[in-house]
N, C-alpha and C positions, 0 to 999 in steps of 0.2 A: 252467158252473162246473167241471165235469170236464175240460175241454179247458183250462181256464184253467189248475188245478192244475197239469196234468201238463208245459204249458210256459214257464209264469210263471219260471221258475229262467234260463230264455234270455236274460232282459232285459238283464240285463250283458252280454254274448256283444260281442265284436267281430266285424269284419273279417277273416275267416280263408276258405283256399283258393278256392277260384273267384274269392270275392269282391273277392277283391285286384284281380286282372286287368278282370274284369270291369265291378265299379263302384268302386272305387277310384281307380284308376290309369289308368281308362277316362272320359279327357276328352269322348270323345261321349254319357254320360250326365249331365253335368255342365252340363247345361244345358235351356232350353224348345224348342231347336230342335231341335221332334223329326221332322219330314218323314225327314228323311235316316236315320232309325233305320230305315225301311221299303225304304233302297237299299243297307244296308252289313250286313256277317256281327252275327252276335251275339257273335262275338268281334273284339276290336278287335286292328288292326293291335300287334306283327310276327304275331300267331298267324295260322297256315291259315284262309281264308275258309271255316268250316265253321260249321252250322246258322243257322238263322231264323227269329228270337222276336222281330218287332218288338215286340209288344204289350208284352211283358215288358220289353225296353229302356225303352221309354215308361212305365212302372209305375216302372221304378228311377232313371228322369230324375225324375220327378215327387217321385220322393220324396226323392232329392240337393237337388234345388232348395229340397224346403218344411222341410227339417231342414238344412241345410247342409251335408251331408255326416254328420250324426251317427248315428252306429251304431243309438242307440237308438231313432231313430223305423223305422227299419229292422225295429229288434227288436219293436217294438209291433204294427207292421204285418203280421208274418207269425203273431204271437200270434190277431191278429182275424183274419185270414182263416183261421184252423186253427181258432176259436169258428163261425167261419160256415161254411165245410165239415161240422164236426161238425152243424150247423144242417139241410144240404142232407141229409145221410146220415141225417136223419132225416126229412126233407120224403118222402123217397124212400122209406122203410122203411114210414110212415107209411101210403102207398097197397097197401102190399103184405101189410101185418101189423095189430093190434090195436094200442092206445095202450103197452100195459104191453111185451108184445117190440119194436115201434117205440123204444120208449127202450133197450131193453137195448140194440138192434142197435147205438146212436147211443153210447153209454154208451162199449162195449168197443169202440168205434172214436176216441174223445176219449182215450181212455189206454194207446191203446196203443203200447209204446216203439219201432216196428219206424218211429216218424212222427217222429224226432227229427233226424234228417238233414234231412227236405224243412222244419222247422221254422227251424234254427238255422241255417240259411244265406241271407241276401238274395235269390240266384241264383236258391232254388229256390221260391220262389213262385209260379212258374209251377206248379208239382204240383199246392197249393195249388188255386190259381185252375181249373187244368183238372177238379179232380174236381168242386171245385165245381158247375161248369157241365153237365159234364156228368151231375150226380146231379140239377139241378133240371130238364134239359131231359129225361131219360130221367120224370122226375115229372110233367111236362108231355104227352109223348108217352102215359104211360097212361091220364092221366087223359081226354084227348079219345079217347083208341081205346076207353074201356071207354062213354065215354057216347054213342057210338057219333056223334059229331059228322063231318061230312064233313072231312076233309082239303083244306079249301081252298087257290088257290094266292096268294093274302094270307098266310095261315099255315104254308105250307110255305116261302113265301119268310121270312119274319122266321125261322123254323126254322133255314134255311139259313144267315141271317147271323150269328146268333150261333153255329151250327156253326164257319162260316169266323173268326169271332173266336177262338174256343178254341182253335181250330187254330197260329193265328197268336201263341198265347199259350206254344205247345207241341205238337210235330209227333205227339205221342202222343194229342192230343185227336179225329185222322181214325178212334178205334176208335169211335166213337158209335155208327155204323150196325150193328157187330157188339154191341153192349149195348141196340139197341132192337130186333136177331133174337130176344136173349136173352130180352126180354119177351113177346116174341109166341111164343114155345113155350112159354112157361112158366105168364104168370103174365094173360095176357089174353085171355080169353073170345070168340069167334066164331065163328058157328056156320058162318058157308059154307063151303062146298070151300077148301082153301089154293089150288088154284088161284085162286078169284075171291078171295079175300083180297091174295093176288101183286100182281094186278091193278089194285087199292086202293090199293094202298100203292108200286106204282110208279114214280107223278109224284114222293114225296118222296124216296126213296131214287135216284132218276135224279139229282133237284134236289142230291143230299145229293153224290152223286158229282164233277156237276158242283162244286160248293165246294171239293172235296176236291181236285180239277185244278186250281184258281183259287189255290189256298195254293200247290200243289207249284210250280205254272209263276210264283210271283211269288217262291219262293226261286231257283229257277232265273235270273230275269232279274236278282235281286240278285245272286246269289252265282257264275250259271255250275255248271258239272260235273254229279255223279250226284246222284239222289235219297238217297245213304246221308247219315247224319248225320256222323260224322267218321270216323275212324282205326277199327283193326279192332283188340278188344280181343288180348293177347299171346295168351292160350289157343286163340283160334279160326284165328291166324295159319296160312293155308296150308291149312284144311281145306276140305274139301268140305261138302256138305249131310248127309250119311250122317254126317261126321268130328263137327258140330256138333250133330248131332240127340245119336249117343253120348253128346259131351262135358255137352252143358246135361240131359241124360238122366241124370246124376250131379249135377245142379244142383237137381234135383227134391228132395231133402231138402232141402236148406239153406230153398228157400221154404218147405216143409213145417213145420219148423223154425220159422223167420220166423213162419208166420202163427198157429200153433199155442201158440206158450211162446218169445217173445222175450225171455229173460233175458238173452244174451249178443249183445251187439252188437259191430261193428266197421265202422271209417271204411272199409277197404279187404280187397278180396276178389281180390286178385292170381295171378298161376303163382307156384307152392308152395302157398300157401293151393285156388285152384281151377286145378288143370293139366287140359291138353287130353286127350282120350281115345282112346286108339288101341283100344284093345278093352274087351271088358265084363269089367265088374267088379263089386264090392259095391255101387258105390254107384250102378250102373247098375241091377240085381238092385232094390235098396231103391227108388231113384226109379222102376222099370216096376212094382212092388209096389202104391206109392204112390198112381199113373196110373189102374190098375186098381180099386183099392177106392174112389177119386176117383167115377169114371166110374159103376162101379156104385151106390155110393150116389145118384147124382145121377139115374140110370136109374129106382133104385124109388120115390125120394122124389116123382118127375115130377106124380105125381096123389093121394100122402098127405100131402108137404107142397111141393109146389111153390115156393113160396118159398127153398127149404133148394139146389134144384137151378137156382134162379134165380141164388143167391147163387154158387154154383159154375163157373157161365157167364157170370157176369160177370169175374169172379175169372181164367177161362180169357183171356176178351178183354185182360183187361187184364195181361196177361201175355205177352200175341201179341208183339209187338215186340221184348221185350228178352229172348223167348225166342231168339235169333238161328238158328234152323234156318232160313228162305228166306232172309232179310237179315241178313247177320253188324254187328255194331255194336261201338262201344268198351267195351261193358260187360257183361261176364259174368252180373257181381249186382252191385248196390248196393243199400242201401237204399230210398234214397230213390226209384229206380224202383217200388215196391211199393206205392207209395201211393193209385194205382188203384183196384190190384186191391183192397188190404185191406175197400175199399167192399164188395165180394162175398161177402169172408169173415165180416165185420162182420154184416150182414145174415142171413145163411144162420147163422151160432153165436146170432145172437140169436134167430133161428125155432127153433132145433134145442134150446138149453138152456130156452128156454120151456116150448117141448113136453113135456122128460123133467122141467123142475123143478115148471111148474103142478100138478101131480096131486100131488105131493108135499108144495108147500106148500099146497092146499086138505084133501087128505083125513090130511096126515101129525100134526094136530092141533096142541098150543102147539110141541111139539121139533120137528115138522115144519117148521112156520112159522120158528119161530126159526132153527133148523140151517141152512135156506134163505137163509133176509136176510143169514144170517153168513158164510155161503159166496161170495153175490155181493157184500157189500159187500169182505170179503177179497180176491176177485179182483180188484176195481175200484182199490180202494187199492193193492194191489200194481202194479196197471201204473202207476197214476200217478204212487209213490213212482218204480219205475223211474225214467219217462221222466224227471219231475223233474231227477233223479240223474247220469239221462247227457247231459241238455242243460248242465250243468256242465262235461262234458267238451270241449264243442265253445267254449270259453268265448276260446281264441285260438289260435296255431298251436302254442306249446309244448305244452299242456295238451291237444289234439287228441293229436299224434304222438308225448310222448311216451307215453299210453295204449294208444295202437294198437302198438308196438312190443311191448307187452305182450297186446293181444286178439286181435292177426292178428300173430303171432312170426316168418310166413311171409311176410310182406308184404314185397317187399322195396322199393316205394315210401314204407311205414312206415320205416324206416331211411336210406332216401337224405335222408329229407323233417327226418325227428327229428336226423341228421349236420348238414345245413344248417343249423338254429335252435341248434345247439351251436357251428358254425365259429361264426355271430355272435355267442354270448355268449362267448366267450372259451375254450372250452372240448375246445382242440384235441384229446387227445390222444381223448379221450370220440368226440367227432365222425368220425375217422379211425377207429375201431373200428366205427362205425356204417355208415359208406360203405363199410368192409368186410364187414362183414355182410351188406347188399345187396348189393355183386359177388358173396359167394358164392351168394347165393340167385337172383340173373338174370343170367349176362353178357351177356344177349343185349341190354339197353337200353344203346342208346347214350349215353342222358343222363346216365344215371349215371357213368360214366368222363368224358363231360366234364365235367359240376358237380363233380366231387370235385378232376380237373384244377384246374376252375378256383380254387376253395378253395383249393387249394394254393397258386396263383400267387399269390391276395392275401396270403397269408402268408409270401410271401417262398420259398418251398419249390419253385422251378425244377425242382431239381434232379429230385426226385419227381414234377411234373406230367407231366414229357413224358415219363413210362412210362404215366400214363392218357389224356395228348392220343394218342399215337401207338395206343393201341387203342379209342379212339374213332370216329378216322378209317378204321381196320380196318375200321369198321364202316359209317361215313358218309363215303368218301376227299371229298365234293364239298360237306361243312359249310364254309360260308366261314368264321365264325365262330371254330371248333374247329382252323383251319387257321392262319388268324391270331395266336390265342391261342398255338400251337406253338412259331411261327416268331417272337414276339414274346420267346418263353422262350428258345430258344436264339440270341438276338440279346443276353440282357440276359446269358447265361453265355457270352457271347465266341464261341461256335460260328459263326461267320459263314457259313463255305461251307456247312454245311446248311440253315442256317436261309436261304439264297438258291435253293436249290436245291427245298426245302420250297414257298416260296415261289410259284417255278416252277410246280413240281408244281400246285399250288394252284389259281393264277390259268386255266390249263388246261380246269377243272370250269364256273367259271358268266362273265357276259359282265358280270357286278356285281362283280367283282375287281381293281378298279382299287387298292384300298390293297395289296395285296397284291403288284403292281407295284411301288409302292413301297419297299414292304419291301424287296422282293429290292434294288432299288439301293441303299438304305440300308443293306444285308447287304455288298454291293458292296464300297460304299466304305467301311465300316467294314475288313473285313479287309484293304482298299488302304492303308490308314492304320495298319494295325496298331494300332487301339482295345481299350486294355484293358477286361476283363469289366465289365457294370455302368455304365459311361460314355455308351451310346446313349441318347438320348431319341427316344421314335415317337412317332406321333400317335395316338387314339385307335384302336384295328382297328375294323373292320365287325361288325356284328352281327347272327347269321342264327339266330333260333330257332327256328324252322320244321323242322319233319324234311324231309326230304329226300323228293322225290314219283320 
């Protein structure tokens, strides 16, 4: 009922960011044939063939097909599986704690706001779906390791399959085997040598590896390239390991933050909001502070309250990946990456506020008692008003960007994003303030100069575009696209010998530039004929959204 609270306010919720692309506008989930969701990217054609989540394709075919496309069984659907997570995080907490912190744990993890991303978007049910699993399989795993049952290889195999389903559900579900090391230091009893423990538990963690090679080499033979997920976020662009360990070393509050007192949320965590690190600083200083009291609480708690350092080490694990020090990724911080982990912190704050509150409310008499219940139902209500509150905001695209323009000021994907949904309401003059406010905050994205480019063109505004196609292509000279679009503007303002020569230029870069041939003859013979401004008709240009490899 807590988890219901906190995101029952989503129901109305549309079709916003990912989801456009992805199940929207994405005719391969639009259907029961779903074989071929297991040979193609999770993102559908022009976007780069980048990551693979069949499972989750197949979760959003299933559900396009039994709602017809409508948002709101969408919306239903990530409402229950955030009721059944909250379920799992306590199936889990359950074997590790008493009924009374087992529910806290499960409580302050149903309300808490830092879960409203992975709620209100279609896309991200895969979050969803992964903690789930693996909060019931790590429940599973202790339960047979404390009753000291053999590891057989019947059981290690089904183990493995639903491992490799997780996986397949979301590339972040391969941390398992580091959240069932977590249990075995922590929170499960055996008395052999760790060597002959090792030993034991070899066949399944070999078993667990091999699954874990079975997902990577069957995105590989869909998708081809490297094991990395996509695009390398702007802050990390260009550093080393030492560059990124620094940078997310200043990232260490912000989760701290996150898990701790989520009152202030935001869609987007950008360069400005979080820039890269070249040397230490404050908030390098405050996240190694951080690290350290981290580490050491979890050090003493190991044998007073194990649980508390159990929660800690999971919390670690699930943080391993979108830390980007080995493997840099597209994402610095978001939210909805944290959904993991919060399982860790969830657990460990429900063992830790047990501990200081129990004594309190048994020996603190009626004001003890009272003051107690008053305190945790206060906290409880306040995350759920939260979340309530902010899954409001994620209600469409307007209502998203224009709040983030206001919670991340620094964002400048918040103002490219917020300009766009102004150029289509009519609201030019608003919208070109906003695209400026972005170029000041990044010039280094090239999308932004050409979205705004392009903006301009549909409004008739040549004359302005090709001051941001021409630093566009500054950036990208070999965007077919961005080239076209150019040469399309100074054809329709009479420019013919550049816009031929442009052209040229163009066609040079990729061996898919046949309109662009055209062009230039169409440029040709327009100035051959002396065509006044405005009088050429073209054919559609080509269309290259893809960045440039």
């Amino acid at each position: 009922m807590l988890a219901l609270a906190a995101s029952l306010t989503s129901i109305g919720n549309s079709f916003i960011q990912d989801d456009l692309p992805i199940v929207r506008m994405n005719a391969e989930v639009h259907s029961l044939h779903l074989w071929h969701l297991f040979t193609h990217s999770y993102w559908p054609d022009p976007y780069p063939r980048e990551l693979y989540r069949p499972l989750t394709s197949v979760l959003l075919s299933l559900e396009w097909v039994a709602g017809g496309g409508w948002p709101l069984l969408y919306r239903l659907v990530s409402i229950l599986l955030y009721m059944v997570a909250t379920w799992a995080v306590y199936r889990l907490a359950r074997r590790l704690l008493d009924p009374g912190p087992a529910w806290l744990a499960a409580a302050l993890f149903a309300v808490d706001p830092v879960h409203v991303e992975a709620i209100a978007l279609a896309v991200n049910q895969a979050e969803l779906v992964v903690a789930t699993l693996l909060c019931l399989m790590t429940a599973w795993y202790i339960d047979r390791r404390r009753r000291g049952d053999p590891l057989t290889w019947r059981w290690i195999t089904a183990f493995a399959a639903c491992y490799l389903a997780a996986a397949l559900f979301k590339e972040h579900a391969l941390l398992l085997p580091g959240l069932l090391a977590a249990a075995e230091l922590t929170v499960i009893s055996d008395d052999r040598p760790w060597l002959s423990r090792a030993r034991a538990l070899r066949p399944l963690y070999l078993t667990l590896v091999l699954a874990a090679v079975c997902s990577i080499g069957a995105r590989t033979l869909a998708l081809g390239g490297d094991v990395r997920g996509s695009f390398i976020a702007e802050a990390l662009t260009g550093l080393g390991v030492g560059g990124r360990a620094l940078t997310m070393l200043g990232v260490v509050p912000y989760w701290a933050r996150l898990f701790l007192w989520p009152a202030h949320l935001q869609a987007d965590y950008s360069p400005q909001e979080i820039v890269a690190a070249t040397h230490w600083g404050t908030m390098q200083s405050l996240g190694a502070l951080i690290l350290v009291v981290t580490c050491a609480a979890a050090w003493y708690a190991r044998r007073r309250l194990p649980t508390l350092t159990f929660g800690i080490l999971w919390t670690a694990v699930g943080l391993f990946l979108v830390s980007n020090v080995l493997i840099p990724t597209g994402i610095v911080l978001a939210e909805r990456t944290l959904f993991l982990a919060t399982v860790g912190v969830a657990i460990g704050a429900g063992a830790l506020l047990w501990r200081i509150g129990e004594p309190i409310y048994r020996r603190g008499g009626s004001l003890g008692r009272i003051g107690t219940m008053l305190a945790l139902m206060a906290l409880l209500v306040a995350g759920a008003v939260r979340s309530a509150f902010r899954e409001l905001v994620w209600r469409d695209n307007l209502s998203l960007w224009s709040h983030t323009v206001v919670d991340a000021p620094l964002s400048y994907r918040g103002h490219e994003a917020y300009g766009a949904i102004l150029f289509e309401a009519g609201e030019q003059h608003q919208a070109e303030l906003q695209y400026q406010e972005s170029l000041g905050l990044f010039q280094k994205a090239w999308t932004i100069w050409l979205n705004f480019a392009d903006r301009l063109r549909e409004h008739g505004r040549c004359d302005a575009a090709l001051y941001y196609y021409g630093r566009a292509l500054e950036l990208t000279p070999n965007h077919l696209g961005a080239r076209a679009s150019e040469v399309a503007c100074l054809i329709d303002m009479g420019d013919y010998r550049k816009a031929a020569a442009e052209a040229r230029q163009g066609a040079g870069y990729s061996v898919r530039s046949g309109a662009l041939g055209i062009y230039a003859h169409i440029a040709d013979s327009a100035w051959q004929a002396h065509a006044p401004p405005h009088s050429v008709r073209l054919p559609p240009p080509p269309t290259d959204s893809a960045p440039p490899r």
